[in-house]
C-alpha positions, 0 to 999 in steps of 0.5 A: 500500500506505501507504494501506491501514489497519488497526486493528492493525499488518502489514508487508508485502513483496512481489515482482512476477513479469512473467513469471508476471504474480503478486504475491508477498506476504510478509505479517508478520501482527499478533500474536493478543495485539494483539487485544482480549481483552475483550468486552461481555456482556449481563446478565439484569438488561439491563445490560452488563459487561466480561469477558475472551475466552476462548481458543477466542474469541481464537483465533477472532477472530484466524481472522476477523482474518488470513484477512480482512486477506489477503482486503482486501490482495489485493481492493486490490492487483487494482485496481493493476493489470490485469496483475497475475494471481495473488497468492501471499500467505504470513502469518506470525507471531513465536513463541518457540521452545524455545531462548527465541529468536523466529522468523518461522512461516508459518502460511497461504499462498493463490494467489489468481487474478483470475478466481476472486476476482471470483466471491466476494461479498467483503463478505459471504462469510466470509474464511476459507471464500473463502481455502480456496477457493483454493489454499493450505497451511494447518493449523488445529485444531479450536480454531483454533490454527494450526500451522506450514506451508511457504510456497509459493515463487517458485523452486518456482512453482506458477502 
């Protein structure tokens, strides 16, 4: 897992189920104000000028970034080892909430199975619609904002 690079910053905690033959991940994903909020645009003129993202454009990247990053995480932990069957992984972020405190929010969570992940073209398959190929609690809007949702959880397995 050290080896693994990204050119934002993620933490990862896991737990291996012998029984169950899953990888239990706990993903503290980047947050969407580490992403660039600036972008190149191409001038009629043939030059190019730097102008900021829009919302619906940050929210968007993000959507590509996280769900990919859980995509590249579980291709790589496959490869560990064949023992391993299934991988539940459970994203979260930090938000502030009403009182002014931040906590951690899941806001995806995907039980990849080894058989299935091989059927996807990894590279060149949007993450996002392999992810919800699978299954998996995730509320986005159409704005792609996303909203809280309840982890699957090794004590109430679902394998």
């Amino acid at each position: 897992l050290k080896e693994l690079e990204s050119p934002l910053e993620f933490n990862i905690s896991y737990n291996y189920s012998k029984d169950e033959k899953t990888l239990w991940i706990d993903l503290d994903l980047p947050e969407i104000e580490d992403l660039p909020n600036q972008k190149a645009v191409q001038m009629a003129s043939g030059n190019k000028k730097i102008k900021l993202k829009t919302k619906q454009e940050l929210n968007t990247d993000y959507k590509k970034y996280i769900f990919g990053l859980a995509v590249f995480i579980c291709s790589h932990l496959f490869n560990i080892s064949p023992q391993i069957y299934n991988i539940v992984i459970s994203g979260y972020t930090q938000r502030r909430i009403s009182s002014g405190d931040i906590k951690d929010e899941y806001i995806y969570s995907i039980v990849f199975d080894r058989e299935n992940i091989k059927k996807h073209n990894l590279i060149d398959d949007d993450s996002f619609e392999i992810c919800m190929k699978f299954k998996n609690r995730c509320n986005i809007t159409s704005t792609n904002m996303f909203k809280v949702i309840e982890p699957f959880e090794k004590e109430n397995s679902i394998i």
